[in-house]
N, C-alpha and C positions, 0 to 999 in steps of 0.2 A: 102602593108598593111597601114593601115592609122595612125596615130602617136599615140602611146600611152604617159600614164602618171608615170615616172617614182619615185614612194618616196625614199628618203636619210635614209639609214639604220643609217648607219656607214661610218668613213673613219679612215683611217691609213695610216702611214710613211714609205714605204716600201723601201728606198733607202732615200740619201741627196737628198733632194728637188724633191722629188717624193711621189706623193703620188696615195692610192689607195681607188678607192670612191665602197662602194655597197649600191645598190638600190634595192628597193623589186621587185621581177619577178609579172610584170603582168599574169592576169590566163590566159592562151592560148596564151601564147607567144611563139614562135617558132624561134631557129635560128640553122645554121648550123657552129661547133667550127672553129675560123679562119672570121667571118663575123663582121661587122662595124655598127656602127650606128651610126647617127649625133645626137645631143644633141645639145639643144636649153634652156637656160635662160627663164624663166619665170619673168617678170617685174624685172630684174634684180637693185640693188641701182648703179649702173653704169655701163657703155658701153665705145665700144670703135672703131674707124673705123674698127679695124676687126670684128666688130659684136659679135652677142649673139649665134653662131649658130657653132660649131665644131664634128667632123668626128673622133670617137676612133674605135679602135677595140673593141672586146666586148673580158675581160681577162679571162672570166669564161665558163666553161663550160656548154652544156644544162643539164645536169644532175645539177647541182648547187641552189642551193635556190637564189640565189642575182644574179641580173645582176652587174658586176664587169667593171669598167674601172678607167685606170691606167694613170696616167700621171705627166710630167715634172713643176714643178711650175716656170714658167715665170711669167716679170713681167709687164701683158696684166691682163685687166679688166675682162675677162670672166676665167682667172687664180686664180685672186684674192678674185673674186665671190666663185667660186669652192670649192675654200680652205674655205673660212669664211661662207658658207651659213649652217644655223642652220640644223641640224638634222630632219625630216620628209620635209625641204622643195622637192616642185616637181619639175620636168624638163620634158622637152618635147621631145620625139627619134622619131624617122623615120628611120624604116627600118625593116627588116634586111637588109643590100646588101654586094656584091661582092661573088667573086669566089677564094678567098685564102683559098680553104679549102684542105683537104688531098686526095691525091686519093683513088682512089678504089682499086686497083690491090696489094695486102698487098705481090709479091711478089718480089716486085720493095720496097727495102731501102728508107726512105724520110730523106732527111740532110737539115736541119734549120740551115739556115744561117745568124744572126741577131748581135746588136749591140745598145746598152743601152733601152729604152722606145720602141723598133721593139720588145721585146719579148709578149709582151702582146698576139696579136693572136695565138703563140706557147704556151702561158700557157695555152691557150683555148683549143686548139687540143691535148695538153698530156692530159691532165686529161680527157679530151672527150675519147681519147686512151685507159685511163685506165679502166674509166669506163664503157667501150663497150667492153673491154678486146679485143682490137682489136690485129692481131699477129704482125703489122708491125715493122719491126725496126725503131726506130728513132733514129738521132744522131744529137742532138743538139750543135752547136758550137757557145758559149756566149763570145761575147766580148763588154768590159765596159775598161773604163780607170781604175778605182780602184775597191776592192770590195764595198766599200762603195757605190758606184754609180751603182750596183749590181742590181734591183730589182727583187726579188722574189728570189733570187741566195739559198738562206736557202731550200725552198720548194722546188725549180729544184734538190735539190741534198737529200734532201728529198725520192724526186720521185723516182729519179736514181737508189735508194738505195730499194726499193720499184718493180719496174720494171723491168723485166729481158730484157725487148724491148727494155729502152732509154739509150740510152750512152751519158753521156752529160760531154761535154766539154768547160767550162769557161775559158778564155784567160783575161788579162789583159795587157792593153799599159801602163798604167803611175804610175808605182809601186812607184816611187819618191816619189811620193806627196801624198802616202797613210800614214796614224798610222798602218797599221794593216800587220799582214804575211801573206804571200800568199805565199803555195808552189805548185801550179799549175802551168799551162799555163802562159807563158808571150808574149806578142808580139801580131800582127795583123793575124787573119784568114788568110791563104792564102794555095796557092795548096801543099809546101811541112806538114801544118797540118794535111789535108786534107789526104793525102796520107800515114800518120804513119799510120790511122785507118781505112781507108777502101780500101781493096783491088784491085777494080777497079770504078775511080773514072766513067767512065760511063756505071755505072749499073744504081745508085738513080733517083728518083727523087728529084730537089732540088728547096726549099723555101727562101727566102729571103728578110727580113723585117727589115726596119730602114732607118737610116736619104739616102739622096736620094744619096750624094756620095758614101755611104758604097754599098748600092745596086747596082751602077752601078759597083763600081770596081769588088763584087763580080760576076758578070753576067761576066764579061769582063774575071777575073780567069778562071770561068767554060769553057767560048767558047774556051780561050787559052790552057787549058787542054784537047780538044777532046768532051767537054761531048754538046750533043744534044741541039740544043735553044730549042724546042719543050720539053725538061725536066728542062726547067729552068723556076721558076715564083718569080713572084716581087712583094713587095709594098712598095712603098716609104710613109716615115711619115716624110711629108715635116711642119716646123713651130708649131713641139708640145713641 
């Protein structure tokens, strides 16, 4: 598809130092939930050798009024643009692409496997989920250091609450150095989680999104537990 032009609705705080930008859906815009698009700066007031041009998931669903994308505020020039740039300004996307989307076969379980600013394409695909009233089970397993650093974690459990299909489990590693209580999950993803809740771990299909270490230990878990490479998929969001 050729690039369109995306306007700045709105943005919002949706974790410490995360935020989340929506842009008005162009009319005949098409993408499949779990798909990416580059964004590109328009005459941006500063640059930086990484350039004007970065690669999000897309957080929103195609049922959604807003094209939705989500991310970590670093402190890089096309970061700081993001955050400060006035309300109706445009940007430039290319795409849809990639292949992280859900399968087809609703009678094969899907387990999201992810780890702070990786949820984004899973926001996309539940609520895609919901809104197609699709039967599949989901079981999402969020893990963040604090709640605080959480994003979206309100609405996922929202959902949860909502959906008799998604089971969503939040984990947290660094209760320490949270204010806040947490009486969930603590610790990192790993196979004995895994295994409190689902009965055989190679039934699922499983997804897995976020920074590029979390991804490969998770892929590395799966092989080590029995389960299929062929039911394992990845995306690393390497430098957001």
């Amino acid at each position: 598809m050729p690039p369109v032009t995306l306007t700045l609705r709105r943005r919002e705080t949706i974790a410490e130092r995360t935020m989340a930008f929506h842009f008005e859906e162009p009319s005949g815009f098409e993408f499949k939930a779990g798909q990416t698009l580059d964004y590109t700066l328009v005459d941006p007031p500063e640059t930086d050798a990484e350039g004007n041009t970065r690669t999000f998931s897309i957080a929103s669903a195609p049922q959604d009024d807003d094209i939705v994308m989500a991310t970590r505020l670093r402190d890089t020039a096309f970061k700081r643009v993001l955050a400060s740039m006035p309300i109706g300004t445009v940007v430039q996307a290319e795409g849809p692409m990639g292949s992280f989307t859900l399968h087809n076969n609703a009678a094969k379980p899907a387990v999201l496997l992810t780890g702070g600013i990786g949820i984004t394409p899973f926001r996309s695909i539940i609520r895609d989920a919901r809104a197609r009233r699709l039967p599949h089970q989901l079981w999402l397993f969020y893990s963040n250091n604090r709640p605080e650093d959480a994003a979206f974690l309100d609405e996922l459990q929202q959902l949860a609450t909502a959906m008799p299909t998604l089971h969503l489990v939040p984990t947290m590693t660094d209760m320490a150095k949270s204010g806040r209580v947490w009486n969930g999950e603590t610790g990192v993803i790993d196979q004995k989680m895994l295994g409190k809740r689902l009965p055989d771990l190679r039934g699922p299909i499983y997804y897995s999104a976020g920074p590029p270490a979390m991804v490969a230990a998770m892929r590395e878990m799966l092989l080590k537990a029995g389960v299929d490479e062929d039911d394992v998929r990845a995306e690393d969001f390497a430098g957001y």
